[in-house]
C-alpha positions, 0 to 999 in steps of 0.5 A, a space after each residue: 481483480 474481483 467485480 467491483 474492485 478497482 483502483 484508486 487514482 490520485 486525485 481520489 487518494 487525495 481526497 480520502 486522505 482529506 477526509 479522515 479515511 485513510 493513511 498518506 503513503 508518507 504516514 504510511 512509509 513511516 508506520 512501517 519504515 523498518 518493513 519497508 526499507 529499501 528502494 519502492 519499486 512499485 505502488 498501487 492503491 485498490 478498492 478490494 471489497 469495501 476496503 482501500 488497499 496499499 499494495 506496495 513492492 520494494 528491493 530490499 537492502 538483501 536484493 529481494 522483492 517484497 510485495 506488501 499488502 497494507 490496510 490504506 485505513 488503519 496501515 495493519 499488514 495483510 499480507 506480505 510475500 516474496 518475488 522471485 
């Protein structure tokens, strides 16, 4: 984690969620469901340089991880990558 960075705990979240800034995992789940499909096996919120984070990993219905970074403001995928 870079200088600066952290995460985000609940209450926090809560509170962001609140005031306009950023999607609700629910929001979120629903904007990408296809993506996301499968069993979440993992998720963290994260302050990276200014901007909040999902990181989120998921079995998939084919038996792969896939870990994805989404944007908690506007719910755009960042990145999204395989574990093995």
């Amino acid at each position: 984690m870079a200088l600066g960075d952290k995460r985000i705990d609940q209450d926090e979240a809560q509170a962001l969620v609140e005031q306009g800034q950023m999607l609700s995992l629910e929001q979120l789940l629903a904007l990408h469901a296809d993506l996301l499909r499968g069993q979440l096996l993992d998720l963290e919120l994260e302050r990276e340089q200014d901007r909040l984070i999902y990181e989120v990993e998921v079995l998939g219905e084919d038996g792969r991880v896939r870990e994805f970074e989404l944007d908690a403001a506007s719910g755009e995928l960042i990145r999204e990558s395989f574990d093995d």
